[in-house]
C-alpha positions as CSV (number, residue, x, y, z in Angstrom):
1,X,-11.3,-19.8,-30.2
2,X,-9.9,-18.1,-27.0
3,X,-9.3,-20.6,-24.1
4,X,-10.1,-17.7,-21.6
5,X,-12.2,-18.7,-19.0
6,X,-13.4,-16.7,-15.5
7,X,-13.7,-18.8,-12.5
8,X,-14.2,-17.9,-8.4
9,X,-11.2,-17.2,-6.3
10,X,-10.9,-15.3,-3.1
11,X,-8.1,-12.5,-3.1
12,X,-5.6,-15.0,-1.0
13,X,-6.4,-18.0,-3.4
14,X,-6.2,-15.6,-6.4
15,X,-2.3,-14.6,-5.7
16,X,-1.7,-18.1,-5.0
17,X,-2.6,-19.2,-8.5
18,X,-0.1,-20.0,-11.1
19,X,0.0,-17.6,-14.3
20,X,1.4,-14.2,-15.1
21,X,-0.3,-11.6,-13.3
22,X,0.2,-7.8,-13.8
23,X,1.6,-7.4,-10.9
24,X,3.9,-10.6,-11.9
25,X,5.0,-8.7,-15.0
26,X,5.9,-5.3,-13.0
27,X,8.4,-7.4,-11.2
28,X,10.0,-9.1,-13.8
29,X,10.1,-6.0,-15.9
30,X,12.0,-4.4,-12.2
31,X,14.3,-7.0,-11.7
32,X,13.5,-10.5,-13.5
33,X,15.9,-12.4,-11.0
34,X,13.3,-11.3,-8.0
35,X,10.0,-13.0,-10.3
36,X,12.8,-15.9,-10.4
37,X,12.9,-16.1,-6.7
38,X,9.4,-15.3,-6.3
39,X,7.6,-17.2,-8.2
40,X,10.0,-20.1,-9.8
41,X,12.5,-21.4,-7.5
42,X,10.9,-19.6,-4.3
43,X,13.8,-19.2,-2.7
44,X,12.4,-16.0,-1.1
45,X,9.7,-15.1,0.2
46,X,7.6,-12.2,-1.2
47,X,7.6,-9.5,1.7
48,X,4.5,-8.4,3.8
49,X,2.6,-5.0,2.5
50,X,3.7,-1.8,3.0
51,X,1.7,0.4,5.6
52,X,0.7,2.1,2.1
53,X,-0.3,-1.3,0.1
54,X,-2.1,-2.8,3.4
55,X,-4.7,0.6,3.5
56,X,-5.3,0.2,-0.6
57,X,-6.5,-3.6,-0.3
58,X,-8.5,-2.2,2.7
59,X,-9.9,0.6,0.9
60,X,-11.1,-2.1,-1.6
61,X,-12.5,-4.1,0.9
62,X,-14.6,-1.0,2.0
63,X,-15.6,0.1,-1.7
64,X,-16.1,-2.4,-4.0
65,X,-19.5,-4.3,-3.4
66,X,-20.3,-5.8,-1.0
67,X,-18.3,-4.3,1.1
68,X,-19.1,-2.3,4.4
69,X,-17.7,0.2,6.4
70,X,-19.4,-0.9,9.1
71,X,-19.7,-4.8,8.7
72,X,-15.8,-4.8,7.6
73,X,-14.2,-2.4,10.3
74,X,-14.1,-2.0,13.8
75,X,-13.5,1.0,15.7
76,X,-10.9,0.2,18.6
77,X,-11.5,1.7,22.0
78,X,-9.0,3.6,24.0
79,X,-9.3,0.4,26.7
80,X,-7.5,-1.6,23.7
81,X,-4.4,0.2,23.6
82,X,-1.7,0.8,25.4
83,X,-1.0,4.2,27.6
84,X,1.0,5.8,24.8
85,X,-2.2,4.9,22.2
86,X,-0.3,2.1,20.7
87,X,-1.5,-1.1,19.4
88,X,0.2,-3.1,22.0
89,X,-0.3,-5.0,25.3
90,X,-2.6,-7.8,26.6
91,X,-6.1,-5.7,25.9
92,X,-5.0,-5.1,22.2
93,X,-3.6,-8.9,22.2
94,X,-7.1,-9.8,23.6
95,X,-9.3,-7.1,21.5
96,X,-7.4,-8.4,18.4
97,X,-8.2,-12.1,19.0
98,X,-11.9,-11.3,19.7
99,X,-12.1,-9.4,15.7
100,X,-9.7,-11.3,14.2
101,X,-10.8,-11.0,10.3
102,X,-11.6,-7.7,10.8
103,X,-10.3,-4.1,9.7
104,X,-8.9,-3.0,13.2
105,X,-8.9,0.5,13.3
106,X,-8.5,4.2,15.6
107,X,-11.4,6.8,15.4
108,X,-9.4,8.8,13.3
109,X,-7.9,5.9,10.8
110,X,-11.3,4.9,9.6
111,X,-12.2,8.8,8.3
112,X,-10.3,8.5,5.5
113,X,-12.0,5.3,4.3
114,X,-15.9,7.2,4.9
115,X,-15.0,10.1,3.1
116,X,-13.4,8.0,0.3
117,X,-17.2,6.3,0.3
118,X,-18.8,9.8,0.1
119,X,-17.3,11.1,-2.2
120,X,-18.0,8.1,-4.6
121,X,-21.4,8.8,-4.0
122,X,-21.2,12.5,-4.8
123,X,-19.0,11.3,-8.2
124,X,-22.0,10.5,-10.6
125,X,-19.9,8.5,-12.7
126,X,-17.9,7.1,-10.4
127,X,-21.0,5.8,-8.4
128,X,-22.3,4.3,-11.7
129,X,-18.7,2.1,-12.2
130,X,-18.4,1.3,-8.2
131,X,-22.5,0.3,-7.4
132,X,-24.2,0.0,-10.6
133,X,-24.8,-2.8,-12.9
134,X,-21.2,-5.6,-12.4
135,X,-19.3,-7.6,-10.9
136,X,-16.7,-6.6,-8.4
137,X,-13.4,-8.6,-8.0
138,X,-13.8,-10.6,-11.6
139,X,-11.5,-13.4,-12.3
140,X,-10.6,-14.4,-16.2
141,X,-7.3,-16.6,-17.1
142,X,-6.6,-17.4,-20.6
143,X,-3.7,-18.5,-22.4
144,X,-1.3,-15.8,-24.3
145,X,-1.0,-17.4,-27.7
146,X,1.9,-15.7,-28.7
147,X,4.3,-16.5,-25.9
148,X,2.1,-19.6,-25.0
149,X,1.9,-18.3,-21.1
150,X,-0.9,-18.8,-18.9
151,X,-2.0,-15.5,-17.9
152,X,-4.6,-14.1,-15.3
153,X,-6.7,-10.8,-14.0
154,X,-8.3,-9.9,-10.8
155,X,-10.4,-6.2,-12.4
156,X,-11.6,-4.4,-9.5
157,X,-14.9,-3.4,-11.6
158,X,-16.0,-5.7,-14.6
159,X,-19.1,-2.4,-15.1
160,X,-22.3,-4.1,-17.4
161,X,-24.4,-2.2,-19.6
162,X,-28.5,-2.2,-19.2
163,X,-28.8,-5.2,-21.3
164,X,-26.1,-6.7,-19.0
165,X,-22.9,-6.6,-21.8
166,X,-19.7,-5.7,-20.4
167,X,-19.2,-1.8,-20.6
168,X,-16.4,-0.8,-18.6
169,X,-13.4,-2.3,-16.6
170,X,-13.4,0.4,-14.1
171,X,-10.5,-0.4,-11.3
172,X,-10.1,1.6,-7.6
173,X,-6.5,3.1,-7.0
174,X,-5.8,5.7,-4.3
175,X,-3.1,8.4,-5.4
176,X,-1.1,11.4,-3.8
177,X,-2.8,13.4,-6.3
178,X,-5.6,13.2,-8.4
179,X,-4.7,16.5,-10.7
180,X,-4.9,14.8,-14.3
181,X,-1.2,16.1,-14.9
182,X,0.2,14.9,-12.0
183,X,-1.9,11.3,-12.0
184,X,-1.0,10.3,-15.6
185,X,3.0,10.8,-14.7
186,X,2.0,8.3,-11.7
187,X,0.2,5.8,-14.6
188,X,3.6,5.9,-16.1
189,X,5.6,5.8,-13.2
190,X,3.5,2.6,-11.7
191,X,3.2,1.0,-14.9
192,X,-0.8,2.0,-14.7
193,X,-0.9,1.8,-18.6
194,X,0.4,-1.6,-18.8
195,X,-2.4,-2.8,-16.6
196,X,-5.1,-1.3,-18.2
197,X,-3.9,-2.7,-21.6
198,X,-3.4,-6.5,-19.8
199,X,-6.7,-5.8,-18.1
200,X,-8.7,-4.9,-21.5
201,X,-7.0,-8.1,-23.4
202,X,-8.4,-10.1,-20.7
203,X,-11.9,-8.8,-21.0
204,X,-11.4,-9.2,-24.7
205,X,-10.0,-13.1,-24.7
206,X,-13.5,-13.5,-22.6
207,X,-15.8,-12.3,-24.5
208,X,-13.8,-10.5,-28.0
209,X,-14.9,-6.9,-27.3
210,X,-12.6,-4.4,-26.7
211,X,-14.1,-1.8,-24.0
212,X,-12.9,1.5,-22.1
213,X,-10.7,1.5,-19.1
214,X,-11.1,3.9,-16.6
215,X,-9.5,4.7,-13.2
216,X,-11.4,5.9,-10.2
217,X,-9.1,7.6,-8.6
218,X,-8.9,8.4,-4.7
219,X,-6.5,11.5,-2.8
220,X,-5.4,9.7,0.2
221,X,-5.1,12.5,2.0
222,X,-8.3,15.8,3.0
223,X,-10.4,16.2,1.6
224,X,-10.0,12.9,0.0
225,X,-11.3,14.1,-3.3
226,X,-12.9,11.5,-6.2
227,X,-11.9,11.5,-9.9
228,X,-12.3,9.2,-12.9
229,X,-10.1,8.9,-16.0
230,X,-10.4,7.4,-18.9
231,X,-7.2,5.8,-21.2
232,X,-7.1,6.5,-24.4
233,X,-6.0,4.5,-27.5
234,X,-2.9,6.0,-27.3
235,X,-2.1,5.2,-23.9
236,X,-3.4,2.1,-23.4
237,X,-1.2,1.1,-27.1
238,X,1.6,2.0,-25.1
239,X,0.5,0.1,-22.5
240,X,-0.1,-2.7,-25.0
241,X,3.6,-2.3,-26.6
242,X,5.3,-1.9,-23.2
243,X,3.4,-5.5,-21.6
244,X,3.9,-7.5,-25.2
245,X,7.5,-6.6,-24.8
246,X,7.4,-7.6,-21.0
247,X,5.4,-11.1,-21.8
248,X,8.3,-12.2,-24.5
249,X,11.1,-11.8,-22.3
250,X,9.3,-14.0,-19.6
251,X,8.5,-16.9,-22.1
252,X,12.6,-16.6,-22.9
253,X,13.5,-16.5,-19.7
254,X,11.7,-19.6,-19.0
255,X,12.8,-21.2,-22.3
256,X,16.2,-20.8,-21.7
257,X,16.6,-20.4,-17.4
258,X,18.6,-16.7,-18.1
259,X,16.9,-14.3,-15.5
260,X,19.2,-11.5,-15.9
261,X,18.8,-8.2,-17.1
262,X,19.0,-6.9,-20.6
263,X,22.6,-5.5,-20.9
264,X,23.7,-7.6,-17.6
265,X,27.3,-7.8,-17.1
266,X,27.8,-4.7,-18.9
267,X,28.3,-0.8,-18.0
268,X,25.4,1.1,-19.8
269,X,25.6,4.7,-20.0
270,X,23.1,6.5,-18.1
271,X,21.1,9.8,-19.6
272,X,19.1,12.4,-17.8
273,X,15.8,11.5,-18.1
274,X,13.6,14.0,-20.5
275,X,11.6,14.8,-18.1
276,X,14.3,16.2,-15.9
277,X,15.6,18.1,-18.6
278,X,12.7,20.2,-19.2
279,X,11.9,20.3,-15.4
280,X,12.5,24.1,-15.6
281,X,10.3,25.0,-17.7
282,X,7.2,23.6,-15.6
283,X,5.5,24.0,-12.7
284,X,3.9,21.3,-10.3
285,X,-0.1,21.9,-10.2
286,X,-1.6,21.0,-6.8
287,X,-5.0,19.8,-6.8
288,X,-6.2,23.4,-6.1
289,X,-5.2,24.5,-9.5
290,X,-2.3,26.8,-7.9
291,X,1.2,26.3,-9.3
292,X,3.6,25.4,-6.4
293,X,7.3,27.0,-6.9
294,X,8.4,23.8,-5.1
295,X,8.5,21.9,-8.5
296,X,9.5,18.9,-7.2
297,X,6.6,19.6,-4.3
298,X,3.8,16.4,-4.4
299,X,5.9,13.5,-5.4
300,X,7.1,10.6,-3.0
């Protein structure tokens, strides 16, 4: 009998809980000394968001029900800034205090987040996962039997069929580029897999079915174009293989206090990825379907 259970958290509280989290694995499997001073001796502090990660938990704030643009944002008026438009001086200190809690934004900041919204709308499927049938921001913890640590999930999208099962975990990410070549390198390069696979196990400890993960995915830049992708078995195995892997070495590191890297005090030999070796014989596909020259054109 699973021990998973989903309770109410807000975003803040949620981070603040003890547990494994997939973001919490990502580090460790990046540098397991930082999860050690993160999250075990604290000696550091995790750093604010990026200008990038701030405008992705907005863009959730915005999408995912209940949210709304117009409740959640406020537009701010040239009288609020300074001469050179920035957000500084008195009136901004002032306009800031008056809407603290809210999404502070210029004219032209807040486009990106309505089109986003539009374009959801004009996505039959993924208006189905975003505003149909669900729950929006779904909690589960559960214990991992294997390595015996207490795990947890924050899905985006917890989708329910017509009779009100669980259908879909459907979660919101915004990306440079929503071609399906160029978006499943990001899944590998941000560890995407791994957190549909941690995400569907969750779901699974809940309630023991194993449904489909899909990605709604957002271009953060014009026209701020709307796809959804679905992993399959295969990727989401890998997934699977890549976050068991990740989970043991945590519960070792705990059991015996090493937080070092695999191979640390070593010299490891270094070979050019495979995907550099081929580079040559490909060509990067912008979202209009025409084949840049630039090969290495698209990617931050």
């Amino acid at each position: 009998m699973s021990n998973a259970e989903h309770w109410e958290a807000s975003n803040a509280d949620y981070h603040a809980s003890p547990g494994v989290s997939n973001s919490r694995a990502s580090i460790y499997n990046d540098d397991p000394a930082l999860f050690e001073a993160y999250f075990v001796s604290k000696r550091w502090e995790k750093p604010p968001p990026t200008k990038d990660q701030q405008r992705g938990t907005d863009l959730h704030l915005v999408v995912l029900p209940p949210g709304q643009l117009s409740d959640l944002m406020i537009e701010i008026p040239e009288d609020a800034l300074n001469a050179a438009g920035h957000r500084k001086g008195k009136a901004w200190l002032e306009f800031q205090a008056e809407h603290k809690g809210k999404i502070l934004l210029k004219p032209e900041e807040i486009i990106p987040f309505s089109e986003v919204i539009d374009n959801i709308a004009l996505h039959p499927m993924a208006d189905r996962y975003i505003n149909g049938d669900g729950y929006s921001e779904y909690n589960i913890r559960w214990t991992d039997e294997e390595t015996g640590l207490n795990l947890r999930a924050r899905l985006d999208r917890l989708c329910l069929d017509s009779e009100g099962a669980p259908e879909v975990i459907a979660e919101l990410k915004s990306a440079k580029s929503i071609h399906p070549k160029n978006f499943s390198y990001d899944l590998i390069k941000w560890g995407y897999h791994r957190q549909g696979a941690f995400y569907r196990e969750a779901v699974y400890q809940l309630t023991g079915m194993r449904i489909p993960f899909v990605f709604i995915a957002a271009r953060k830049s014009p026209p701020y174009s709307v796809d959804c992708f679905e992993l399959d078995e295969a990727f989401l195995n890998a997934g699977e293989d890549e976050l068991r892997t990740i989970l043991r070495r945590i519960a070792k590191s705990y059991e015996t206090g090493d937080w070092t890297k695999p191979g640390h005090g070593t010299v490891r030999l270094l070979s050019m990825p495979r995907s550099a070796q081929y580079d040559s014989e490909w060509e990067y596909v912008d979202d209009d379907g025409d084949e840049d020259e630039d090969r290495g054109a698209g990617y931050e």
